[in-house]
PALUM-889152 format. One line per field, with one value per residue (C-alpha): x, z, y. Coordinates in Angstrom, 1 decimal, padded with zeros to 4 digits, m for minus. Layout:
# residues N
c1 <- (X_...)
c3 <- (Z_...)
c2 <- (Y_...)
//
This chain:
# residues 558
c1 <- (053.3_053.4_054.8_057.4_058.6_058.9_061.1_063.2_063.5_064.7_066.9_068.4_068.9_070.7_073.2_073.5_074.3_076.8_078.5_078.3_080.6_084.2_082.7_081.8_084.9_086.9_085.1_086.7_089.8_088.5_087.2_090.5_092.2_089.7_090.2_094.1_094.4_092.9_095.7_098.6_102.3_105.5_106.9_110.3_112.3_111.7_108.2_110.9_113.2_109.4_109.2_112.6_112.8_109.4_110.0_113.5_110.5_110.7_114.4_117.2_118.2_115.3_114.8_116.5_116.2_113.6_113.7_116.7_117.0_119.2_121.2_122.9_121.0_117.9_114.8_114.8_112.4_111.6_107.7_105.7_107.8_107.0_102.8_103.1_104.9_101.7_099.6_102.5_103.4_099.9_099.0_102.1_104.4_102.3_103.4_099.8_099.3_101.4_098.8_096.0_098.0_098.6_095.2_094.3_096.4_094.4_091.3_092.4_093.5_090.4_087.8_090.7_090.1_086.9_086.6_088.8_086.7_083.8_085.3_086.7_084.6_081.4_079.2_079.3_083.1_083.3_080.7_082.9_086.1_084.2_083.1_087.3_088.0_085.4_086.6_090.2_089.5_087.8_090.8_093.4_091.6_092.4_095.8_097.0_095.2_096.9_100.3_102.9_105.4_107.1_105.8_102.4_102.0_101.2_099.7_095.8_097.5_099.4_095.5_094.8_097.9_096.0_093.4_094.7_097.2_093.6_092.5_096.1_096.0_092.5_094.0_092.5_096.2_094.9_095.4_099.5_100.7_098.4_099.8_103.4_102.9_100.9_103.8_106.4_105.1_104.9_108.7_110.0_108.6_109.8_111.2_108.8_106.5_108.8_108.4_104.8_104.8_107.6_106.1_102.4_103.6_105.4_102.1_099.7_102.1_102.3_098.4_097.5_099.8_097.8_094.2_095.4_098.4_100.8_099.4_098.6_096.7_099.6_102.5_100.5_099.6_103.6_104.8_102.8_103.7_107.5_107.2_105.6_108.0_111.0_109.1_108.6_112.4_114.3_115.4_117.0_118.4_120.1_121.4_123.0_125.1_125.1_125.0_125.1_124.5_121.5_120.1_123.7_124.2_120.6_121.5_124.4_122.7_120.3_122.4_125.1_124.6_123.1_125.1_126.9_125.4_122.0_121.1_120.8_117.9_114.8_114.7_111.6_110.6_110.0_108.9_106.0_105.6_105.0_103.2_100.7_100.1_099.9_097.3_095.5_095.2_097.1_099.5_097.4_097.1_100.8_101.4_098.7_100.5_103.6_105.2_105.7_107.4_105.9_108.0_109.2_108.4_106.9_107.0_103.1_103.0_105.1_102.6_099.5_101.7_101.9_098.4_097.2_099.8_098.2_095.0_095.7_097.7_094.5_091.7_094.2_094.4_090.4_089.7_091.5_089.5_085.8_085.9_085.2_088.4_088.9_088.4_090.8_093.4_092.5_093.1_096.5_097.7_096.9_098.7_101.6_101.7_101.0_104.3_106.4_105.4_106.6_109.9_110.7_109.9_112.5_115.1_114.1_117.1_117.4_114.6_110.9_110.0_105.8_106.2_108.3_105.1_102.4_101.9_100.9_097.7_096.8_096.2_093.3_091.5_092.3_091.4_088.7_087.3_088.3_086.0_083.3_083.3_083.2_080.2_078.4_079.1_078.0_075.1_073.1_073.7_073.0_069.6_068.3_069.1_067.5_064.4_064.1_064.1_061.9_058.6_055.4_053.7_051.1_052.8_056.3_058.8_061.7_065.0_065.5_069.0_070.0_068.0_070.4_072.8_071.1_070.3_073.8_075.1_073.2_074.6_077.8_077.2_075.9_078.7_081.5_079.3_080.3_083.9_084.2_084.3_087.5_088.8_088.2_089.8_093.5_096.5_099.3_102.7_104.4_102.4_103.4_106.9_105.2_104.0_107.9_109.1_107.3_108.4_112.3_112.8_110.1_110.8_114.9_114.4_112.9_115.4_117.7_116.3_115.6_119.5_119.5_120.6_120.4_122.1_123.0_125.4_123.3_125.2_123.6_125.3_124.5_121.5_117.6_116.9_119.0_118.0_114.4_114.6_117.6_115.7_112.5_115.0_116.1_112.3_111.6_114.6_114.0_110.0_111.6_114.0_116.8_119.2_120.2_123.5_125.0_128.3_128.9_128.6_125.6_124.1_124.7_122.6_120.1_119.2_120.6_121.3_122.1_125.8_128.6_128.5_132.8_132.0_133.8_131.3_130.6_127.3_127.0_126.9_123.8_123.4_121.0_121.8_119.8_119.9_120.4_124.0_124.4_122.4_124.2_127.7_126.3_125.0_129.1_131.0_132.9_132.2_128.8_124.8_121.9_119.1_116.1_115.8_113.1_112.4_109.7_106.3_105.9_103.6_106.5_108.5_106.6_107.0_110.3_110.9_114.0_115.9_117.4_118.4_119.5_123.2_125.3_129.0_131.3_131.2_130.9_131.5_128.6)
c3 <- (109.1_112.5_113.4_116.0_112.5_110.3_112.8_113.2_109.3_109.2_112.1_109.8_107.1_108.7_110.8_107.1_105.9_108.4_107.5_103.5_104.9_104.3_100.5_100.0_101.2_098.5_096.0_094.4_094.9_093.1_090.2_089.8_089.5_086.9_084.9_085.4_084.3_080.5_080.7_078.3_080.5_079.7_082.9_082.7_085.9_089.1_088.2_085.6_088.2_090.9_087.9_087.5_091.7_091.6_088.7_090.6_093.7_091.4_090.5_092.5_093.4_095.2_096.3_100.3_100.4_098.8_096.1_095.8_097.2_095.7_099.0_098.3_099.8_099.2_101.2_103.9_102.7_099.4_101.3_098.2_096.0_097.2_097.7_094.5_092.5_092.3_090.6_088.3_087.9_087.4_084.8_082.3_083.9_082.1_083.8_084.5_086.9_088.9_088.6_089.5_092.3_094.1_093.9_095.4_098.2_098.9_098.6_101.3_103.7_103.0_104.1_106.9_108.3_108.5_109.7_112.4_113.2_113.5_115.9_118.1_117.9_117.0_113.9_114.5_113.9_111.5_109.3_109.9_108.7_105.7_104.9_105.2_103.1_100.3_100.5_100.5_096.9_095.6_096.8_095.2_092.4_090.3_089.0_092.6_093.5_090.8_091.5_092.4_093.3_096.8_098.6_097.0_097.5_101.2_101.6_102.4_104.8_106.7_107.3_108.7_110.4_112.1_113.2_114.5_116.4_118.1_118.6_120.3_122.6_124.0_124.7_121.9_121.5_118.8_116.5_117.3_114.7_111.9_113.3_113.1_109.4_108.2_110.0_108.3_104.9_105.7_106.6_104.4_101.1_102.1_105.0_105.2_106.6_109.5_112.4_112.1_112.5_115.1_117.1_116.4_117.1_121.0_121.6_120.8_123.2_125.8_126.2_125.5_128.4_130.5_129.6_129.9_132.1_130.7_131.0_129.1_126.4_126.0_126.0_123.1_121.1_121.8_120.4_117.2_116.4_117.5_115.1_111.8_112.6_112.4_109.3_107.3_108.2_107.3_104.5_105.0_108.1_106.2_103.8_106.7_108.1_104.4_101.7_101.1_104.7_103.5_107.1_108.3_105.5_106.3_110.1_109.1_106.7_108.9_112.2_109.7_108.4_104.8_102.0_100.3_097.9_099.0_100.1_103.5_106.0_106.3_109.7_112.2_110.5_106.8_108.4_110.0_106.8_104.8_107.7_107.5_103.3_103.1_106.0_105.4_101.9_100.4_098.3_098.3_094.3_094.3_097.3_094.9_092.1_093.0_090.1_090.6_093.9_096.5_095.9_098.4_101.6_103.5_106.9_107.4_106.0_109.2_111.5_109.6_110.5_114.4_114.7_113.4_115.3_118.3_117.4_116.9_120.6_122.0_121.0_122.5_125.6_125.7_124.3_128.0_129.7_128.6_126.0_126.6_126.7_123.6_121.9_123.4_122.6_119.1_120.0_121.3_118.1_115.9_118.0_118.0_114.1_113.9_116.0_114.2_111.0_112.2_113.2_109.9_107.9_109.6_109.1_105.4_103.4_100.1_097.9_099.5_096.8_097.2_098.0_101.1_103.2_101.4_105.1_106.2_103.5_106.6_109.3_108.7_107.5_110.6_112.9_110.8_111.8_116.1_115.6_114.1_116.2_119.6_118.6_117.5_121.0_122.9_125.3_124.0_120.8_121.3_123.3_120.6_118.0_120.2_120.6_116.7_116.0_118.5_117.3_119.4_117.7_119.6_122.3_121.0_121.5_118.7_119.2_114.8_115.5_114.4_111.4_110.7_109.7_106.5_105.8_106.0_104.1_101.3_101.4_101.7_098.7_097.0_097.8_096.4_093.3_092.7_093.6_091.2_088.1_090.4_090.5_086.9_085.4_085.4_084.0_084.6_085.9_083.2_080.2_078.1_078.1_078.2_074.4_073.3_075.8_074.4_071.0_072.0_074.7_073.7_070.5_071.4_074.0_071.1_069.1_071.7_072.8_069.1_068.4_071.8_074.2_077.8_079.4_078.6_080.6_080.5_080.8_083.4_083.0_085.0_082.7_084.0_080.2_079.8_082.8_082.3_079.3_079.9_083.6_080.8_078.6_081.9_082.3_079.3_079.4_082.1_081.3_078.0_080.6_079.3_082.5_083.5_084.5_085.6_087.5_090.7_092.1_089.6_091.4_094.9_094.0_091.3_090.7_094.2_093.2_089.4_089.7_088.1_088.8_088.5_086.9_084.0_081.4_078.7_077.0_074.7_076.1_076.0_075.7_075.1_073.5_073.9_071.9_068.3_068.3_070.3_067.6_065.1_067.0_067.7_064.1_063.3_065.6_064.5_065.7_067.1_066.2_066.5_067.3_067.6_067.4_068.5_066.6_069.2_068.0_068.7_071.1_072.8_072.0_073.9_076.7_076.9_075.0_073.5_070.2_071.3_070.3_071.9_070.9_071.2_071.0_072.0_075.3_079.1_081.8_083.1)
c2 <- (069.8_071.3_074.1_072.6_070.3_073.5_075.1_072.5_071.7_075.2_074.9_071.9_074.0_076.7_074.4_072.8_076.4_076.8_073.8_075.2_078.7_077.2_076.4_079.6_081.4_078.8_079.7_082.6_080.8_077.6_079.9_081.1_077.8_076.5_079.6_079.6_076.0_077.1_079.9_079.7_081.4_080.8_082.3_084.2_086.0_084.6_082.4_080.8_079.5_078.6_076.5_074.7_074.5_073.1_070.3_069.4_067.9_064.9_064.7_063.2_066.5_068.0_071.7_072.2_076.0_078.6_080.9_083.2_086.9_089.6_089.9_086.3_084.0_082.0_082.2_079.9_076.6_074.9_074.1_075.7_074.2_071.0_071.8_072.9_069.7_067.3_069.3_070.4_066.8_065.4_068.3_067.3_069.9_072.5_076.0_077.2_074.1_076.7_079.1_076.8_075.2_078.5_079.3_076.1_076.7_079.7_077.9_075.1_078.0_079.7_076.7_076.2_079.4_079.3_076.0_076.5_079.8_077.7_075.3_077.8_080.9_079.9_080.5_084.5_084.4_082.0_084.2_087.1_085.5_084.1_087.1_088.6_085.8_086.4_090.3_089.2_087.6_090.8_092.8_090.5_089.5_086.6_088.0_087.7_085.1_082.5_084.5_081.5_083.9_083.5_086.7_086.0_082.8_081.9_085.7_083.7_081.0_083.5_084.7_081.2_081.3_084.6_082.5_079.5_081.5_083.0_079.1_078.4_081.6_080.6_077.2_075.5_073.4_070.7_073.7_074.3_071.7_073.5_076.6_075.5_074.0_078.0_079.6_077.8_078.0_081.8_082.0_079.5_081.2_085.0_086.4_089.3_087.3_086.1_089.1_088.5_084.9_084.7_087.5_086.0_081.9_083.6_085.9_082.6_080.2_082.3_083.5_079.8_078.5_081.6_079.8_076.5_075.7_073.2_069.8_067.1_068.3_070.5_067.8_066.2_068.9_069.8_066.8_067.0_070.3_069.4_066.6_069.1_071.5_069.1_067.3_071.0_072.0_068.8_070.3_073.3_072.0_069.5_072.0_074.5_071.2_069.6_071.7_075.6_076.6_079.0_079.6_080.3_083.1_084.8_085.1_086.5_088.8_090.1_090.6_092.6_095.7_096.7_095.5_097.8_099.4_098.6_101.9_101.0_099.8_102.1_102.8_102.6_106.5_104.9_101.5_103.2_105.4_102.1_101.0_103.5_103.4_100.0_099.2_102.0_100.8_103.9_101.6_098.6_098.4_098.5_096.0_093.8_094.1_094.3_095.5_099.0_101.3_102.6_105.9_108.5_107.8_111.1_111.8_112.4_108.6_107.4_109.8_107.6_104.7_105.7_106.6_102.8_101.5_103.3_102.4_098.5_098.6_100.5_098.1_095.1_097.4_098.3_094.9_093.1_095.4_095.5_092.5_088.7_086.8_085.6_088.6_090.2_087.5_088.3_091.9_090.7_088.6_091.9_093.9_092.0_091.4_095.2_095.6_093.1_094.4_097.8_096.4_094.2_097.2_099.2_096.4_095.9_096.5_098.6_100.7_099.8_097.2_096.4_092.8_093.5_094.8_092.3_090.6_094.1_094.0_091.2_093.4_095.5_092.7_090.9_094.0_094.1_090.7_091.3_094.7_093.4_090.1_092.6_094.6_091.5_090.0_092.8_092.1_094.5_093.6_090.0_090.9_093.1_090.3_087.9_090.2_090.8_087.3_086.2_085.3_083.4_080.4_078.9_078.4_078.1_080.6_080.0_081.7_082.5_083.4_080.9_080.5_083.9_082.2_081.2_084.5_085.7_082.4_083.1_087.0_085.5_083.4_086.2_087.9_085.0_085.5_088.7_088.4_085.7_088.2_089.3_086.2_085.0_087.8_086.1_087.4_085.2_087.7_089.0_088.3_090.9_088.4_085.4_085.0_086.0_083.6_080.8_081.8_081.4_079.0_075.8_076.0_075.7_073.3_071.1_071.7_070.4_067.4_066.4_066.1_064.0_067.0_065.5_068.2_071.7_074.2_077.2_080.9_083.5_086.8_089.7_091.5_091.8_091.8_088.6_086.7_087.4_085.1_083.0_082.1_081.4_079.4_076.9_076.3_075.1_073.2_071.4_070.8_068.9_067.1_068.8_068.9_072.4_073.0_076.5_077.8_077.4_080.5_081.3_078.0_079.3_082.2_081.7_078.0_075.5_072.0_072.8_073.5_071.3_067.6_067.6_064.2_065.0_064.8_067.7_069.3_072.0_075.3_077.7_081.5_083.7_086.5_089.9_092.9_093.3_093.8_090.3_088.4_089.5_088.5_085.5_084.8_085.8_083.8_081.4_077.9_079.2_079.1_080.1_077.5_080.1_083.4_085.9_089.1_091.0_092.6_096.2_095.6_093.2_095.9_098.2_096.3_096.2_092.8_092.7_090.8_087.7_084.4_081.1_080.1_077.1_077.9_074.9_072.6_073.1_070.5_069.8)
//
């Protein structure tokens, strides 16, 4: 074989290599969905009522708005609900098809990101984002990575939202429709993650009409994107004229003041405080996790908070300056998702829960990427690379950089190895409920729909304990097509699309009571019983599980 043959066999392989880097990023993500589909959950809380909005895809009463928020309305979009329904559906409506189906969608915007990267940026920032994407995995491990939860959930595809919103402010405009569907998954799941994206989407437009004036490539990519958007927001457009009027009650939430009781906004002073812990990774277990506060918030957090911030406007500054074009409209879209970030934290309302600032976890991985991406472009850089990998053969002078990319593929690879033990570990949220769960609410839902229950009218009364496992109770309920019905104003805020029917008909109304003093009323009232009841373990107990039992006691109109 000559030597002009090898080097182009090995040229082969590394463009086939390249080609292999979307794999590789997905693959923690795809680890975690095989692993999460073996997983037994019984979800309770808010996963409980993902699941009920997420079976109703299929009913005649489909999802228009997104999962509920404590201030009274619902987020804006049921989009996850609907990406998640086919695997749901296809897997028997078991509730870790949830698990796997969220990390799937992580997967797909993985490969996306890089992919888009590629076609772009080139292979030196497509490796780079792979490599963000593999490390993203390892940070979140496979806990958060199968988390279906609304604020987790489109966490990875508000990344590739990061990078298409590059591609559309270099002019790249086939990317704006892909943009507008990311974006709108974002929003439509949990507000937090709209300043970003609406700040990001305006930054991307406007740099992108600067590269490429408005022409026809434009009007087409225009139209398409015109057309997802309208497509993604059907829904709760229909509802605002139609139904609830959900959007109507969020822009009225957010241009009021705090609620009462709330506590209040936090202020541009503890918005850069959170600012600064949570891209600094100071609270990023808690951010992760999500189950826990970020506490007091100090004032030499909020100076950490206006130093990054400085630092993230600076390298967009330096970046116009002394950087190549499109690295310095990557520059820009961090800078402006720094900003927003800043100024959605100061309007957040109430105590500083973690999963309010999970879109900030974002930024330093994304600054990360424009950093890296600028030294590796520098001319000197690239000319001592070139030099290393130069090499005479008889005669032949072979640039190897690009045989690089092999080398780095298989670190990369190497690298998605050792993440995976991240992203195979997989607790599903709440499973120190889940177990009790599954010993109440299946084993009543069977019950039910053995005596030919089509329809129950379920109670929701104001307790975290009780909801927890009355919102675990409506699952099941509805996964043994049982036909959930609730109040109407308990509709309106917990479960859309479930209140009365005013038909006239009747089914037998549904409690759950919790606590050892409401089991035993329950077991005393007249007229009343209990269909199963759950007596915790101490380890349940522990963990905060309490007695409880699911009661029947008369009729409801359904």
């Amino acid at each position: 074989m000559t030597a002009r043959a090898g080097w182009a066999g090995w040229a082969r392989r590394s463009v086939a290599a390249g080609a292999a880097l979307p794999l590789v990023a997905a693959l923690p993500y795809v680890v975690a969905a095989v692993v999460a589909l073996g997983v037994v959950w019984h979800p309770v809380s808010d996963w409980a009522l993902i699941e009920v909005q997420t079976a109703d895809v299929s009913s005649t009463s489909p999802p228009l708005v997104g999962a509920y928020s404590r201030f009274g309305f619902d987020h804006p979009g049921p989009l996850a609900f609907w990406l998640l329904a086919p695997l749901y559906q296809a897997a028997g409506r078991a509730p870790s098809a949830l698990l796997a189906g969220s990390a799937l969608i992580g997967a797909v915007a993985a490969a996306g990101a890089v992919v888009t990267a590629r076609r772009c940026g080139g292979r030196t920032l497509a490796t780079l984002v792979a490599v963000a994407m593999v490390l993203t995995a390892a940070l979140l491990g496979g806990s958060a990575i199968v988390n279906p939860w609304n604020p987790a959930l489109p966490f990875v595809p508000f990344l590739w939202f990061a990078v298409l919103a590059w591609a559309v402010a270099v002019g790249r405009t086939r990317c704006l429709p892909l943009l507008v569907a990311t974006g709108s998954l974002a929003v439509q799941s949990h507000l937090a993650y709209a300043p970003p994206v609406v700040a990001v989407f305006a930054v991307a437009v406007g740099l992108g009409l600067r590269a490429r004036p408005l022409a026809r490539p434009w009007g087409g990519a225009a139209g398409r994107a015109v057309g997802v958007g309208a497509l993604l927001w059907a829904l709760p457009v229909w509802d605002q004229i139609h139904g609830e009027g959900n959007l109507g009650r969020i822009a009225a939430s957010l241009a009021g003041d705090a609620s009462a009781g709330s506590g209040g906004r936090l202020g541009w002073a503890a918005g850069l405080g959170v600012f600064g812990r949570v891209t600094t990774f100071g609270d990023a277990a808690r951010v992760v996790a999500a189950n826990d506060s970020l506490g007091p918030i100090v004032p030499g957090s909020a100076i950490v908070g206006l130093a990054v911030l400085a630092v993230v406007v600076a390298l967009a500054a330096a970046a116009w300056r002394f950087a190549p074009r499109p690295i310095a409209a990557a520059a820009t879209v961090d800078a402006a998702a720094a900003l927003a970030m800043v100024a959605g934290a100061a309007r957040a309302e109430g105590y500083p829960f973690p999963w309010l600032f999970r879109p900030m976890l974002a930024l330093p991985v994304w600054t990360a990427v424009v950093v890296a991406w600028w030294v590796a472009t520098r001319p000197a850089v690239r000319s001592s690379a070139a030099s290393a990998w130069r090499r005479s053969a008889g005669g032949l002078v072979v640039d190897r950089c690009v045989a690089g990319t092999t080398l780095v593929t298989g670190l990369l690879l190497v690298g998605a190895v050792g993440a995976g033990p991240r992203a195979a570990s997989v607790e599903p949220p709440w499973a120190s409920w889940s177990d009790a769960a599954g010993r109440l609410c299946p084993p009543a839902a069977d019950a039910l729909a053995a005596e030919g229950t089509g329809a129950v009218v379920l109670d929701l009364r104001p307790s975290a304990d009780l909801l927890f496992l009355t919102f675990a109770c409506a699952a099941a309920f509805t996964r043994a097509g049982i036909d959930v019905r609730v109040g109407e104003g308990q509709a309106a805020v917990f479960l859309p699309g479930h209140g009365p029917r005013h038909d006239g008909g009747v089914a037998p109304k549904v409690s759950v009571a919790v606590g050892p003093v409401e089991v035993a009323a329950a077991r005393a009232k007249v007229g009343a019983r209990v269909v199963v009841a759950l007596t915790p373990s101490v380890e349940e107990r522990r963990a905060g599980v309490p007695d409880a039992a699911v009661v029947v006691a008369g009729l409801g109109f359904t």
